[in-house]
C-alpha positions as CSV (number, residue, x, y, z in Angstrom):
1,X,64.7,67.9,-74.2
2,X,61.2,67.3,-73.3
3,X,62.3,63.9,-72.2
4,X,65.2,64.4,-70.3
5,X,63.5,67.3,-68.5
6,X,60.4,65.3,-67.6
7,X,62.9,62.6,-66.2
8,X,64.7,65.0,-63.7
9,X,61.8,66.0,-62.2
10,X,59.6,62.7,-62.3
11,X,61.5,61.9,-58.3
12,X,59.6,64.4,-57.1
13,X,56.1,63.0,-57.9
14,X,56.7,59.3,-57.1
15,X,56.3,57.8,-54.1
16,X,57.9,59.6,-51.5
17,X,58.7,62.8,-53.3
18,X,57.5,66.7,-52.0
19,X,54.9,66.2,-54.8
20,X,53.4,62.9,-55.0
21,X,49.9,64.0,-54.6
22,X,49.9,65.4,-57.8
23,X,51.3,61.8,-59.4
24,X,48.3,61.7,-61.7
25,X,48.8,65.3,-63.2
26,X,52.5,64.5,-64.0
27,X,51.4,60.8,-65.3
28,X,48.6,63.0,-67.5
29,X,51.0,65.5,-68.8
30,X,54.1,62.9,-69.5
31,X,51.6,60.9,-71.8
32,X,50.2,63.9,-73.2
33,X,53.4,64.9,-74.8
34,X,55.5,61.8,-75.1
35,X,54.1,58.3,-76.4
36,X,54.6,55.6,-73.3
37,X,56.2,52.5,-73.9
38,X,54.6,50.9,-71.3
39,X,53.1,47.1,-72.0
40,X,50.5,45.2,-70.9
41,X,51.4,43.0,-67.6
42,X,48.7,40.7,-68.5
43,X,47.8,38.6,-71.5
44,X,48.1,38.7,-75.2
45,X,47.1,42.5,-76.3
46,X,47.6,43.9,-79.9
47,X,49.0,47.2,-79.5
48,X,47.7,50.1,-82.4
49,X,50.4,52.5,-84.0
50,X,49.0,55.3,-81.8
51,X,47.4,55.6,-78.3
52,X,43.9,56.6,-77.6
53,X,45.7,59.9,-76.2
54,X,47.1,60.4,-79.7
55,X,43.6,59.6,-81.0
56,X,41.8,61.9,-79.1
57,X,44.2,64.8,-80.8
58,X,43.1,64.3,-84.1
59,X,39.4,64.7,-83.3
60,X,40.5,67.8,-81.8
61,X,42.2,68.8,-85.0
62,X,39.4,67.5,-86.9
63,X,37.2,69.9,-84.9
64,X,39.5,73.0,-85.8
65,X,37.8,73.7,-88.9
66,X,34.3,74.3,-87.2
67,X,35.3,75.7,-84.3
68,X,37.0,78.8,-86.5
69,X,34.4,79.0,-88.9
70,X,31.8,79.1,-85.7
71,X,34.2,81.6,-84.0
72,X,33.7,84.1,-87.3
73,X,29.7,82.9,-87.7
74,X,29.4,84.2,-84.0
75,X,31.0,87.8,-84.7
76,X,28.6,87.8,-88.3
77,X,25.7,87.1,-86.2
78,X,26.4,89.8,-83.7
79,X,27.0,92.4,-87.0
80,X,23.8,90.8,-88.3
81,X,21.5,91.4,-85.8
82,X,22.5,94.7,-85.5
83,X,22.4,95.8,-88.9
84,X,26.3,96.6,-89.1
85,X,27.2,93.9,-91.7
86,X,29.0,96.6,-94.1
87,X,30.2,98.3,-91.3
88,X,32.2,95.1,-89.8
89,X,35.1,93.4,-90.6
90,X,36.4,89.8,-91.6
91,X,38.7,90.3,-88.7
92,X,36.3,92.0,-86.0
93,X,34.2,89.3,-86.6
94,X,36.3,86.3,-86.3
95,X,37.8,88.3,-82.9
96,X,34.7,88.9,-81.8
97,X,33.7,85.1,-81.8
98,X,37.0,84.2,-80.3
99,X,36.7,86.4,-77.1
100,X,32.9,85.0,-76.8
101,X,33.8,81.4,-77.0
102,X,37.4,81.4,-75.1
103,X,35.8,81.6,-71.8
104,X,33.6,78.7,-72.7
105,X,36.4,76.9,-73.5
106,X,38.4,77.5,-70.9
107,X,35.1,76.6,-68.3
108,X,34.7,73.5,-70.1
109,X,38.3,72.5,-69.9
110,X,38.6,73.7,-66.1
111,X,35.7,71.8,-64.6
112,X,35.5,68.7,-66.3
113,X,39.2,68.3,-66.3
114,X,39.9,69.3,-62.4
115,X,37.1,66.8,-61.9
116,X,38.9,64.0,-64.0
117,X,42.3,65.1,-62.0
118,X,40.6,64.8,-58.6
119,X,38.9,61.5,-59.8
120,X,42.2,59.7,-60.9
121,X,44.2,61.3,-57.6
122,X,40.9,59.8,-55.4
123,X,41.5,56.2,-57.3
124,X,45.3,56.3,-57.9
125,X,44.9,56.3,-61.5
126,X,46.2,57.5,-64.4
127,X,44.4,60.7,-65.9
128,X,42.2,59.3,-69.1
129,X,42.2,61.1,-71.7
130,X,38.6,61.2,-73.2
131,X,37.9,64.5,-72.1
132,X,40.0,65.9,-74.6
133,X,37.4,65.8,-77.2
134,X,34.2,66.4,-74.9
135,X,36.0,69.5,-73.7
136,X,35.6,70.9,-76.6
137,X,32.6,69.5,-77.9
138,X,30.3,70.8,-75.2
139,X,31.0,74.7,-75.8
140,X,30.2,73.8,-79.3
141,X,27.1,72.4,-79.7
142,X,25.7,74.8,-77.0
143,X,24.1,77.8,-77.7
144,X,26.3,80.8,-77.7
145,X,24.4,82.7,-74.8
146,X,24.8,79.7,-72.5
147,X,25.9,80.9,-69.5
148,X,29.4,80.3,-67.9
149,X,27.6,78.8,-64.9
150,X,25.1,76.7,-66.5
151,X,27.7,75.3,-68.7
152,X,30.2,74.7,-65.9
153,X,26.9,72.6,-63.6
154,X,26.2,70.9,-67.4
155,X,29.6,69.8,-67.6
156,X,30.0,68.5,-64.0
157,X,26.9,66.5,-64.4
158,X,28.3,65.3,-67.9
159,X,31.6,64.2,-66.3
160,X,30.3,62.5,-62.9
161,X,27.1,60.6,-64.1
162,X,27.8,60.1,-67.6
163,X,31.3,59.1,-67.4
164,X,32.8,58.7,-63.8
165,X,30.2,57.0,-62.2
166,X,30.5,53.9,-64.8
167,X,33.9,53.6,-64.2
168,X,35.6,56.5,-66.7
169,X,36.9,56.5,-70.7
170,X,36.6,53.3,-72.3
171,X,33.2,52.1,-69.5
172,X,30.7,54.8,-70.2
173,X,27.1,54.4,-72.2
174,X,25.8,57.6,-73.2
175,X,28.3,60.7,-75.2
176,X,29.0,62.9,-72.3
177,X,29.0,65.9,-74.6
178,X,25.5,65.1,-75.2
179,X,24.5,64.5,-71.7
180,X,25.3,67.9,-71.1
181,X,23.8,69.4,-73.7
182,X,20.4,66.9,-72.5
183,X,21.1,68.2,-69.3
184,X,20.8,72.3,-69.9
185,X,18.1,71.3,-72.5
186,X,15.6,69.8,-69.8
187,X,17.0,71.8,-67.0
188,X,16.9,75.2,-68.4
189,X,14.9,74.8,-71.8
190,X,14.0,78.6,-72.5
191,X,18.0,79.2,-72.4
192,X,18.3,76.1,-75.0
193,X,15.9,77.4,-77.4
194,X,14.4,80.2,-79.1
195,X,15.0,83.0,-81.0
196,X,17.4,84.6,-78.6
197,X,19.7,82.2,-77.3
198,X,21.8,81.9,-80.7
199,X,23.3,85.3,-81.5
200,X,26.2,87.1,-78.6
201,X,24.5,90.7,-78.5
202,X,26.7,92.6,-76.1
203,X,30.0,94.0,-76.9
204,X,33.4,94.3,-75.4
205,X,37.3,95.5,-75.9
206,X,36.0,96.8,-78.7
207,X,34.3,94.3,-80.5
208,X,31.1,93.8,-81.6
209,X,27.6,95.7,-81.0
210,X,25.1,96.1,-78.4
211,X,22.0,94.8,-80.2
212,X,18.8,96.1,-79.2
213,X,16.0,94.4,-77.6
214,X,13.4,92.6,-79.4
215,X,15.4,91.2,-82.1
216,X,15.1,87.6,-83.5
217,X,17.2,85.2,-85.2
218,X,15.7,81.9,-85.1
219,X,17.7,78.7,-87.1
220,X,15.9,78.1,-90.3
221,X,14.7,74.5,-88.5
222,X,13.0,76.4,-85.9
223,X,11.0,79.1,-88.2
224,X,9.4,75.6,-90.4
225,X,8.6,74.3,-87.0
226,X,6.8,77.2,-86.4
227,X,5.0,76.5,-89.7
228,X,6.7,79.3,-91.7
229,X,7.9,78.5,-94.7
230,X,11.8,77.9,-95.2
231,X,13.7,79.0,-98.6
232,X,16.7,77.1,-97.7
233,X,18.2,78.2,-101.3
234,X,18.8,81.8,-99.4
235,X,19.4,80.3,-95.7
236,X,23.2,79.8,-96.9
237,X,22.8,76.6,-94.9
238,X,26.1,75.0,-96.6
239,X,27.9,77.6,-95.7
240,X,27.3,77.9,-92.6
241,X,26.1,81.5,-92.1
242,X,22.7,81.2,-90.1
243,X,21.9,81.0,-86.3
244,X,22.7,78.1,-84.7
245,X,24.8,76.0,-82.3
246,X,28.2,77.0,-82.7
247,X,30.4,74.2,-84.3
248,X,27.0,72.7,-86.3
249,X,26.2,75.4,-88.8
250,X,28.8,75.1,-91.3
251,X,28.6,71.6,-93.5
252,X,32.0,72.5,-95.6
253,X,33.9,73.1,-92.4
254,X,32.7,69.7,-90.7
255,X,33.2,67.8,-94.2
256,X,37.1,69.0,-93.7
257,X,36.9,67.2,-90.2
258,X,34.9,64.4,-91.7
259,X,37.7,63.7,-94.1
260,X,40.6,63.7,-91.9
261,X,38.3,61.7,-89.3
262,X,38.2,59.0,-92.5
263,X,41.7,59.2,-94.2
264,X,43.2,58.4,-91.2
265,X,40.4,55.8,-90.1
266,X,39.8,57.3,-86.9
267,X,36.1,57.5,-87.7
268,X,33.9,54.3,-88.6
269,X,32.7,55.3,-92.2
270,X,29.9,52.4,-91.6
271,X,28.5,54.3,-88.6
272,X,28.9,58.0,-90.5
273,X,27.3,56.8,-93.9
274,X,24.5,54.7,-92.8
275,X,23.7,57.8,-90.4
276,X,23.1,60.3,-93.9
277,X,21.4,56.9,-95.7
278,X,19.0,56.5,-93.1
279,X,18.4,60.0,-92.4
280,X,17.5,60.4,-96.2
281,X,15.6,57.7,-97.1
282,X,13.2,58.8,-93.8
283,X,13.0,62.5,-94.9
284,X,12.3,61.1,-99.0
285,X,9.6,58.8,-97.1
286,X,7.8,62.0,-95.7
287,X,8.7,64.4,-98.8
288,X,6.4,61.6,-100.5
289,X,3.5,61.2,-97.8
290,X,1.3,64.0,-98.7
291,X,1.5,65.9,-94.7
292,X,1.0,69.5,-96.9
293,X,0.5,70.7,-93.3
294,X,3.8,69.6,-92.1
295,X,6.2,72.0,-93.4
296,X,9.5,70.4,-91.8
297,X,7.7,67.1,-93.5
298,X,8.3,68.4,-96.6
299,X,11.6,70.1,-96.5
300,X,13.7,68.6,-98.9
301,X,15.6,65.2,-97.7
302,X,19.1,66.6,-99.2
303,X,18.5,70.2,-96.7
304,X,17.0,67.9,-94.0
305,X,21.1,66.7,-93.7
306,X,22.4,69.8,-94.2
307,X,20.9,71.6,-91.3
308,X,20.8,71.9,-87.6
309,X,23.1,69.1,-86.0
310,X,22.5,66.6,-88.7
311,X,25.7,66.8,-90.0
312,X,28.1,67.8,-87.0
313,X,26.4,64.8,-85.0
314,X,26.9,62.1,-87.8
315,X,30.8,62.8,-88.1
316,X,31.6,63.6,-84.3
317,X,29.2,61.9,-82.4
318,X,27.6,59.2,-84.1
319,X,31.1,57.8,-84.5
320,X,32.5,58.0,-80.9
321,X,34.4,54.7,-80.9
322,X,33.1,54.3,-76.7
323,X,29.0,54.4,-77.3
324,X,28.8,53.4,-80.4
325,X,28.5,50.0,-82.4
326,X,32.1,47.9,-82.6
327,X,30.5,45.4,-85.0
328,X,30.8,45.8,-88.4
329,X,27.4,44.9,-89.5
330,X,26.1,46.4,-86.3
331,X,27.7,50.0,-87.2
332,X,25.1,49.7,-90.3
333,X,22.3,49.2,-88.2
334,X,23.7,51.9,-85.5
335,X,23.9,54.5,-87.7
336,X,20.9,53.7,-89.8
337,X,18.1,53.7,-86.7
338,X,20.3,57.4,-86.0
339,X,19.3,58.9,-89.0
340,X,15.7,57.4,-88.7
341,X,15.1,58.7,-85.2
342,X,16.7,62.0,-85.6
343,X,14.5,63.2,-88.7
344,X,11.4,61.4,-87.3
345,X,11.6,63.4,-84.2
346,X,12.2,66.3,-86.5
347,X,8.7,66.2,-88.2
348,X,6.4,64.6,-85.7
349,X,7.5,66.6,-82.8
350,X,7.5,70.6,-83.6
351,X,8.4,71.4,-80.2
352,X,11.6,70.1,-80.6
353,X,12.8,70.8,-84.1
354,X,16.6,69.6,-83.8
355,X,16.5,65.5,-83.0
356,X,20.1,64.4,-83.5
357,X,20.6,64.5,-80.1
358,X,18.3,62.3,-78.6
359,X,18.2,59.8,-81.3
360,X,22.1,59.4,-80.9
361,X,21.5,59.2,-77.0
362,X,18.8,56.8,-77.5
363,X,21.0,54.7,-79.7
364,X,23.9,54.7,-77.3
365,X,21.8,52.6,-74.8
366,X,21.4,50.3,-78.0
367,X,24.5,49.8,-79.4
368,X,25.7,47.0,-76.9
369,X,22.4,44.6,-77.8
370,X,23.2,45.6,-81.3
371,X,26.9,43.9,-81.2
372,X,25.6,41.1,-78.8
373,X,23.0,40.4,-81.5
374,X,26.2,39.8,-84.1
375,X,29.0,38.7,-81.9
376,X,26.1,36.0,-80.6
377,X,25.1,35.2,-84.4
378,X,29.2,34.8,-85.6
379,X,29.3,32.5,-82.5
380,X,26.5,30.2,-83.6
381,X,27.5,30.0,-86.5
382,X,31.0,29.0,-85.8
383,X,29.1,26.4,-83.3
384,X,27.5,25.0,-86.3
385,X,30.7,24.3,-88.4
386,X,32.3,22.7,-85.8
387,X,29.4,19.9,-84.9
388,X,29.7,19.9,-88.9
């Protein structure tokens, strides 16, 4: 039905037709639902089971877990701060979140979307389909106070510099999910951190509470920054009930998305292991060094992965397949130096107590010496057997 119906009306937005203008938001939708048979004019390609636009819909499932889970964390941290825990429903909670973050959502999807349609219509393109996933990325690792405007300049600067300007999906350097997120975090810094900026405290249709001024509810990576000392046993930082970024709190809920992300291979384990190794063995290296005065120094390697970003950046962003390493060997090394720089930044800088994201950023303008180092050594070595 689908295809028959897309069929009758593709006339009109071909060449010629009333709405050829819009050729690229038919050409976007018709892939979207139906896989294309076109093939490659040019060449010798090897053609995947699936297409990146098929691709990009399992990280989105894969994401479904913390998103939910951050929807309900959002309502718990409204009830929270106002002292109305008892008092507030599994339901009212979880609705609560949902009404919070669907504007986000939809402000994410709007811009950076009607920027990749007017893009593709400007170049007589097809619409790509990487901001699929960064749609819904960016309204999750931002705080929950952000505001609609801020996110909606973050995610225009994300989409033009970070991705468009280099030529769009598949040509871009840096994660443009973290690019925004860089972006409101040097831009507007006192709405990027805090104790403030992580709980919704106004209410509406019903939902939540109105919570008084003066409250705090900094993320339990924050307060050891602050050299206060952290009992993470109570933090329920598994779980996923603490202040935070949205989608990043919860390890069990990204572990569910890390697992479909791995069954169906979507996700370079290389890249997402040697990310947890190398954090570790860092965060051991400090437990060990004697800095009593450190306190984030001498939080426990195991909790050091378990909270902030750690965890949500090594399964979603550490492994996207267009920044990251394509070598085998190199996705070792890529993932490794990620896990070193984001704890290192961690305990040596206190002013910034979460480093995932720089140290994936930083490793994103690494990653292609990292393969030319391998691809160049495979070469060599080839050369070497032949004049053998």
């Amino acid at each position: 039905m689908v295809k028959k119906y897309l069929d009758k009306i593709r006339p009109n937005f071909e060449e010629g037709g009333k709405l050829s203008a819009f050729r690229s938001v038919f050409d976007g939708m018709e892939t979207f639902l139906l896989v294309p048979n076109a093939t490659s004019r040019v060449g010798v390609s090897i053609h995947d089971a699936i297409d990146s636009k098929r691709i990009m819909s399992f990280v989105v499932i894969a994401l479904l877990p913390a998103l939910l889970f951050g929807m309900y964390n959002i309502g718990y941290q409204n009830a929270a701060a106002a002292g109305m825990l008892e008092q507030t429903s599994f339901i009212e909670m979880f609705f609560y979140g949902l009404l919070v973050m669907l504007p986000r959502i939809i402000v994410s999807y709007g811009v950076g979307l009607g920027i990749e349609f007017v893009v593709a219509q400007w170049k007589k393109e097809e619409i790509q389909e990487g901001y699929l996933v960064s749609g819904l990325l960016i309204p999750m690792i931002c705080p929950v106070s952000t505001p609609l405007w801020m996110m909606a300049l973050a995610v225009a600067f994300a989409v033009i510099f970070a991705k468009e300007i280099y030529g769009g999906t598949g040509m871009n350097i840096f994660n443009p999910a973290l690019i925004a997120r860089a972006f409101l975090f040097f831009a507007y810094p006192t709405s990027m951190s805090g104790d403030a900026c992580w709980v919704a405290t106004e209410s509406f249709c019903g939902l939540g509470h109105n919570v008084v001024d003066g409250f705090t509810a900094a993320t339990p990576l924050g307060i050891a920054a602050a050299g206060q000392a952290v009992n993470f046993a109570e933090t329920s930082t598994f779980v996923g009930l603490i202040p935070g970024s949205v989608g990043e709190t919860s390890v069990i809920a990204i572990a569910i998305g890390a697992a479909l992300l791995l069954v169906t291979k979507i996700a370079s384990w290389r890249t997402m292991g040697s990310v947890f190794v190398g954090g570790a063995v860092v965060a051991w290296l400090f437990n060990i060094a004697g800095m009593e005065t450190n306190v984030v120094a001498n939080i426990p390697w195991y909790e050091h992965l378990a909270t902030g970003g750690f965890c949500f950046g090594a399964v979603f962003m550490a492994t996207d397949p267009v920044t990251s390493a394509r070598t085998e060997k190199g996705q070792f090394i890529y993932g490794f130096l990620i896990g070193v720089v984001a704890i290192t930044v961690r305990v040596l800088n206190p002013g910034y107590p979460e480093g995932m994201m720089l140290a994936i950023l930083l490793m994103n303008m690494f990653a292609p010496l990292i393969d030319y180092v391998f691809v160049q050594r495979n070469i060599n070595m080839r050369l070497n057997r032949v004049k053998k």
